[in-house]
C-alpha positions in Angstrom: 72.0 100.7 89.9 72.5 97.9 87.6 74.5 97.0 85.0 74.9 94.2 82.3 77.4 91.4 82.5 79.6 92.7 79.5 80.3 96.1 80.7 80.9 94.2 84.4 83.5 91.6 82.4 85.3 94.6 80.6 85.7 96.4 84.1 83.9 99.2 83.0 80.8 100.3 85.1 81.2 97.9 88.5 80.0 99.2 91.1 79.5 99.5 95.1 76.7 100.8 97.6 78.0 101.4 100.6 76.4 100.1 103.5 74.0 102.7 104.9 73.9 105.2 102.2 72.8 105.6 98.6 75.9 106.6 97.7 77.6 104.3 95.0 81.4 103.5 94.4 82.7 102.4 91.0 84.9 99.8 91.3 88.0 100.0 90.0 89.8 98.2 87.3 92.6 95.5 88.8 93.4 93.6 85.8 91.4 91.9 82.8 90.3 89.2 85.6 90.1 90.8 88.4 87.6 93.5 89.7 88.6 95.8 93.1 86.3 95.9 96.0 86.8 99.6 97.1 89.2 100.1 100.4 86.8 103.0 101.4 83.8 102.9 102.9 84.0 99.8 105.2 82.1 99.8 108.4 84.1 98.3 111.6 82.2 97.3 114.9 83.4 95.7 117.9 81.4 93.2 119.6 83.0 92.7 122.5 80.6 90.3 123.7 81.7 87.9 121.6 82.5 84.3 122.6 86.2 83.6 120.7 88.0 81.9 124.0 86.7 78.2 123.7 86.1 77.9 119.8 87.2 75.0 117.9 89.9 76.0 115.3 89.8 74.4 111.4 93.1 74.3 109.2 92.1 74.6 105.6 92.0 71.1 104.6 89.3 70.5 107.9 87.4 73.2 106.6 83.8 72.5 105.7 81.2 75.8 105.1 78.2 73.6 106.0 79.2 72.0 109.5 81.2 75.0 110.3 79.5 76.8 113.6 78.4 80.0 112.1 78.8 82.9 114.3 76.6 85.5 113.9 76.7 89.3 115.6 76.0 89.4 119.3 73.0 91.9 118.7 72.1 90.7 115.3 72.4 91.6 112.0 69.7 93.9 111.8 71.8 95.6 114.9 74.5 95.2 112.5 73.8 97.1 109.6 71.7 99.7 111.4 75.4 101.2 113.6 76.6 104.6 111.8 77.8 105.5 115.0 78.8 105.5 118.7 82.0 104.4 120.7 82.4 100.9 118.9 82.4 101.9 115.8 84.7 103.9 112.3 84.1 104.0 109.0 87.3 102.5 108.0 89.6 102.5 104.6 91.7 99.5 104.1 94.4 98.8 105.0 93.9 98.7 108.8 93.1 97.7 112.1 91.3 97.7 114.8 94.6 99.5 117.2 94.8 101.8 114.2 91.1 103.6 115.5 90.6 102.2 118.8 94.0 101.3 120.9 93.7 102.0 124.5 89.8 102.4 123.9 89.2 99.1 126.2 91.9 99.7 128.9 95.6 99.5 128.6 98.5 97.7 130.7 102.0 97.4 131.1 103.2 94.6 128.1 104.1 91.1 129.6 107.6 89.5 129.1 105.8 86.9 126.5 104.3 89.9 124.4 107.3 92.6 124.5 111.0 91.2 124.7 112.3 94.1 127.1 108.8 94.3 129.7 110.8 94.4 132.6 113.5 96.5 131.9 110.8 99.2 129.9 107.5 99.4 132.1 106.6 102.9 130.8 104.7 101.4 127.4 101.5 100.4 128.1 99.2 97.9 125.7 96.4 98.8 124.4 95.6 96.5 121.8 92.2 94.6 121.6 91.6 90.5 121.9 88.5 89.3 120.8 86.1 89.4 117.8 85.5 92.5 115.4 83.2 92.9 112.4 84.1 94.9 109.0 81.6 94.9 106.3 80.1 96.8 103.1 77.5 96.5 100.5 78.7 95.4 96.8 76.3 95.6 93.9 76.2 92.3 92.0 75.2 92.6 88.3 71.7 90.7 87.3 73.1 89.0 84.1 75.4 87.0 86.4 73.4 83.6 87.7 75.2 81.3 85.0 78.7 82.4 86.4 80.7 82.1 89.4 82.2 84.6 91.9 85.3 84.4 94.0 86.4 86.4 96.6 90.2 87.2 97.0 91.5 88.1 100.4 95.3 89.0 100.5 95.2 88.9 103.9 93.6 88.8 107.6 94.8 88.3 110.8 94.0 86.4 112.7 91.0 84.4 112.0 88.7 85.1 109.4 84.8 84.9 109.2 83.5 85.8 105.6 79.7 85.9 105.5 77.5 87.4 102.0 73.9 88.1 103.0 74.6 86.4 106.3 75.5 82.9 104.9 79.2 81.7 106.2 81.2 81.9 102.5 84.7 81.4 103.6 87.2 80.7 107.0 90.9 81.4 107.0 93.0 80.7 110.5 96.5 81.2 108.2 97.3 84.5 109.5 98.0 87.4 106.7 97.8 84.9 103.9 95.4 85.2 101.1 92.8 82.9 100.7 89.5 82.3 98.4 85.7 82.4 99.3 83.5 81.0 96.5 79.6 83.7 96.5 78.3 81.9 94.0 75.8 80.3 96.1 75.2 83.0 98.4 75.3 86.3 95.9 71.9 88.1 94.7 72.5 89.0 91.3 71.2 92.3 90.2 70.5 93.9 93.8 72.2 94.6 97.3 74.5 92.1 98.7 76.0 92.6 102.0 79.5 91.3 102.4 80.5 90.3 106.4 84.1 89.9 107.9 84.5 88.8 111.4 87.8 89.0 112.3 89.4 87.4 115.6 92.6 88.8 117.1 93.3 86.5 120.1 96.9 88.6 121.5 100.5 88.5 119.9 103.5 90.5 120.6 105.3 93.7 119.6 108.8 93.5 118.9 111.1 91.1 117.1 110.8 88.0 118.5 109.3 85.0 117.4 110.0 82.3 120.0 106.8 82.3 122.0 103.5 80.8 121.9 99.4 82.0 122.4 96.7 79.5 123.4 94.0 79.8 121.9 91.2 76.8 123.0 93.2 73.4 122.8 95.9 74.6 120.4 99.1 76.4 120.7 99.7 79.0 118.3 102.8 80.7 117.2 102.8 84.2 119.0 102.7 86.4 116.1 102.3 90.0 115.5 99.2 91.5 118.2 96.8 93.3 115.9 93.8 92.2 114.2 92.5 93.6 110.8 92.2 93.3 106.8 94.8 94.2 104.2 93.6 96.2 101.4 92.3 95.6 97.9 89.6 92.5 98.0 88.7 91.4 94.3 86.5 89.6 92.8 86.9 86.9 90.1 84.1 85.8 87.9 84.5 82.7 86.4 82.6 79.6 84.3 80.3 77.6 86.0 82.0 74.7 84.5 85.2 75.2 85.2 88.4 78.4 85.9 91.6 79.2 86.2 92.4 78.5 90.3 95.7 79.6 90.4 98.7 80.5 88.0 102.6 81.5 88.5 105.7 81.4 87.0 109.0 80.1 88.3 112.3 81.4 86.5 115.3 79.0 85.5 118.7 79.3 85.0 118.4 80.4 80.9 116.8 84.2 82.1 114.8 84.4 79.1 112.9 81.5 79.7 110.1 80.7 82.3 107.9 77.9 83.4 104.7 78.9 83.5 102.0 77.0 85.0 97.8 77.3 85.7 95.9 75.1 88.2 92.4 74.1 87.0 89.2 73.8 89.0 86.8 72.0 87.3 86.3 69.0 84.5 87.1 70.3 81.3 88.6 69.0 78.2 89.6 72.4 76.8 93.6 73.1 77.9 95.2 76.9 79.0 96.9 79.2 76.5 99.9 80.9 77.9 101.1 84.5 76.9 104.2 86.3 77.5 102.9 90.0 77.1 105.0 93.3 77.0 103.0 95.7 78.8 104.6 98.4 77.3 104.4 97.8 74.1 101.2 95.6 74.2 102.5 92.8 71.9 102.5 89.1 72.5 106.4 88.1 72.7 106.0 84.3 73.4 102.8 81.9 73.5 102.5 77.8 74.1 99.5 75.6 74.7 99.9 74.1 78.2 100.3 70.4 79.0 99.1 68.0 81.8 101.6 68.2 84.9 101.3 64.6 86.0 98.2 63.9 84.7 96.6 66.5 87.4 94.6 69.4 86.6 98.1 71.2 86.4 99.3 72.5 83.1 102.5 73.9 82.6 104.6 75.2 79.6 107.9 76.5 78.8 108.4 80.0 77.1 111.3 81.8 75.4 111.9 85.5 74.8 115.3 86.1 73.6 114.6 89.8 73.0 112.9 90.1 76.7 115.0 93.0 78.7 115.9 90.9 81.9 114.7 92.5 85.3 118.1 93.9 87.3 118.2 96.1 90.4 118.8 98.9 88.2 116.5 98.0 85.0 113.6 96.5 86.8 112.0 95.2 83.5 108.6 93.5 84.1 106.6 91.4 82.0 102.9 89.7 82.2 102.0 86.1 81.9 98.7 86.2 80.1 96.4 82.4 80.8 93.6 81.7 78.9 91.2 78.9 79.3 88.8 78.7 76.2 84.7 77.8 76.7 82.8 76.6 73.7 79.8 79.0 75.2 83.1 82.4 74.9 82.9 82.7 78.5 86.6 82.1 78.4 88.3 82.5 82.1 91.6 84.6 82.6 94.4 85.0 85.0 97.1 87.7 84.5 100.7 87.7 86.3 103.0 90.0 86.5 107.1 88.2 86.4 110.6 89.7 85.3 112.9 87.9 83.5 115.9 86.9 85.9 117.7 83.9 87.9 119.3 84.2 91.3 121.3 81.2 92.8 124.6 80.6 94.4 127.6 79.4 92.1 130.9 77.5 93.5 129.0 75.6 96.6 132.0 74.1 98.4 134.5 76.0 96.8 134.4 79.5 96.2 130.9 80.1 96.8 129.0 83.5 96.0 125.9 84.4 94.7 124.8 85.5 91.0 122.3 87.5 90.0 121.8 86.8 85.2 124.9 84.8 85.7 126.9 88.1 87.3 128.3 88.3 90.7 126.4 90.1 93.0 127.5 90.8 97.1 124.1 90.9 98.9 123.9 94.6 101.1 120.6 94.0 103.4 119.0 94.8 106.5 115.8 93.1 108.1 111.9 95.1 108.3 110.2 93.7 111.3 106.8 94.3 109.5 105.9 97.4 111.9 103.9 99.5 109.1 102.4 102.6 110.1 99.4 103.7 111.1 97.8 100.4 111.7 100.8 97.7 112.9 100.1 95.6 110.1 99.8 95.9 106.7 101.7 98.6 104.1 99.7 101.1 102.1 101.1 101.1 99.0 103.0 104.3 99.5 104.8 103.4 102.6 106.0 100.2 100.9 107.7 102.1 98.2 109.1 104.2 100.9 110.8 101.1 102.3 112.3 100.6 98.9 113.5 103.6 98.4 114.7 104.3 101.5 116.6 101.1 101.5 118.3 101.9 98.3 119.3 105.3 99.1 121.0 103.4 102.2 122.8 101.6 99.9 121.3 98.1 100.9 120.4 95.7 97.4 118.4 93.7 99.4 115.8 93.8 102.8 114.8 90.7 104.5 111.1 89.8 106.2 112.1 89.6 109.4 109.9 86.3 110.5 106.9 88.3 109.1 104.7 87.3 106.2 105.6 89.1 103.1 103.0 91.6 101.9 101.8 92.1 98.6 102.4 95.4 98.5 106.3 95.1 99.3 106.4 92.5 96.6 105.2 95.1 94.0 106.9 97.5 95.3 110.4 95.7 95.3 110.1 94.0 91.9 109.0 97.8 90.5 111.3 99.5 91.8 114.2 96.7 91.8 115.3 95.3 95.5 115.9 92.3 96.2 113.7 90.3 99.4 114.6 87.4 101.2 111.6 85.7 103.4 112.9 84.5 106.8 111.9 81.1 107.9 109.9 82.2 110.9 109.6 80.1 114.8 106.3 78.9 113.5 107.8 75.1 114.6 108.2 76.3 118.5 104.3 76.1 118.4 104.7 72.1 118.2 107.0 72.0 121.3 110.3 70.2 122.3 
């Protein structure tokens, strides 16, 4: 099944195979630039004859897709795609991990002092995590009328290190634990038939409870000893984009006048046309505040400043959201997009030396909060959408204003879930730093 690149720009008819079957998934609509990779349907497979122990590790700035060992399955990729079945493998829906299908599957043992805080005193729980090197993958239909654009992968998050392969070429590599990252397909993808997206996932240990003050080694590096499960958060997207040029990033940051935002686009690519920034009201649909971006710095960062005096401002008990709308214009209309999602609202402390206490739009506000280890059932890892509204609610029925991330990277998930709902977060700086030593 095929489909033209209009209908695949307007979300309409995009579509996945998945791997194995002739069944076909639509896709669902994200945004106007994004396009969902279904969470159902994914194959997992371990391959525990993988080789992880030794391997070199890259940080994103050492990473380079064509000297980069690829790493391809122990039995193949023909072996690969042919599993439907046996003790190895699920058919898996995202969010999840490997523990979530197969803990104690490869043995189980009491927890050491270095992965669970309270070992010796509490010998009756027994690990049963897996360390080494699992594969997830699917088949995605890629449009034919797509050679003269680009697509990117979004990954909100993996743990820990992540292989991307399409049609067994190496796209993307992400050691940054649960944080999203990008994998350009341009030059890999095979417009108008099958295409055969790859992760290989490496969990090399962690620990269970609260504590953040140890170490892993992994090869010749210490790593911070972070939470022991290995798998993919949900909701993969692609982006298409110019060949020339797109929208890499955009955001907003807030100020102490609640009506007004920066707002600010980063730019990949030489072009002389500049970003048009929107302030949308997704209720209503209209356009509330618009401004032609300028160089930040002279880099290929634009930002601009936008007012809405009328704008509702986002408080815990009117959670008001808005949409910053960027648009970079093509001469050929192939105009790239990026869409964000912002309230209105400033939060700072006031009387610093004084009588210091926080504000919230300029009123005083006592902080109530409690922390969220970052535990989520089934899988360990990563919230499904539900249970991160459950938090929310939960918390608020508590009477808490605010929940922290208790040395945990904040999830996606939580973030929409918070800011729809109207919590406050605070982001713990985690023991990442006790990986460098004394």
């Amino acid at each position: 099944m095929t489909i033209d690149r209009r209908e695949f720009l307007k979300s309409v008819a995009a579509t996945a195979a998945l791997a194995g079957t002739a069944a076909h998934a639509q896709m669902p609509h994200v945004s106007e630039d994004r396009i969902a990779i279904p969470d159902d349907g994914w194959s997992l497979w371990i391959d525990r004859h993988a080789a992880w122990q030794d391997d070199d590790l890259f940080l994103p700035d050492d990473v380079d897709l064509a000297r980069l060992p690829a790493n391809p399955p122990t039995d193949g990729w023909p072996a690969l795609y042919a599993r439907h079945s046996g003790p190895d493998f699920a058919t898996v829906t995202l969010p999840t991990t490997v523990e979530q299908h197969f803990w104690g599957n490869y043995g189980s043992r009491p927890y050491t002092p270095e992965e669970y805080r309270y070992a010796a005193d509490d010998p009756v729980p027994q690990n049963g995590a897996y360390t080494g090197v699992s594969w997830w993958w699917r088949t995605i239909e890629i449009p034919a009328d797509l050679r003269d654009r680009r697509l990117f992968l979004h990954i909100r998050g993996a743990r820990m290190r992540a292989e991307v392969y399409l049609n067994e070429r190496l796209v993307g590599y992400s050691i940054m634990e649960e944080l999203p990252f990008e994998c350009d397909l341009t030059s890999a993808i095979r417009p108008g038939g099958r295409n055969i997206l790859a992760i290989r996932i490496t969990n090399p240990g962690g620990r269970y409870d609260w504590v953040d003050g140890t170490t892993i080694r992994w090869g010749k590096v210490s790593l911070y000893r972070s939470h022991g499960f290995g798998g993919l958060d949900r909701e993969l997207t692609l982006h298409i984009a110019p060949h020339a040029c797109r929208i890499a990033d955009a955001w907003v940051l807030n100020t102490p006048e609640p009506r007004t935002i920066h707002a600010f686009a980063k730019i990949e690519g030489h072009t002389t046309a500049v970003p048009r920034f929107e302030v949308l009201d997704p209720a209503t649909g209209k356009v509330l505040a618009t401004a032609t971006g300028e160089s930040d710095s002279g880099q290929q960062t634009f930002r601009a400043t936008l007012a809405c005096p009328d704008a509702h401002l986002w408080d815990l008990d009117t959670p008001t959201l808005y949409r910053l709308r960027v648009i970079l214009p093509a001469a050929n209309s192939q105009h790239d997009l990026r869409i964000v999602p912002f309230g209105f609202r400033w939060f700072a402390p006031d009387g610093l030396g004084s009588n210091a206490v926080f504000r919230l739009n300029g009123r005083r506000i006592k902080i109530f909060t409690s922390i969220s280890w970052g535990y989520w059932g089934h899988n360990g890892l990563w919230p499904t959408p539900d249970l991160a509204e459950r938090e929310v609610t939960q918390a608020k029925r508590l009477g808490l204003n605010c929940l922290n991330f208790h040395r945990n990277v904040g999830k996606e998930d939580v973030f929409r879930a918070h800011d729809r709902l109207g919590l406050l977060r605070y982001m713990e700086p985690g023991g990442g730093k006790l990986a460098i030593g004394k």
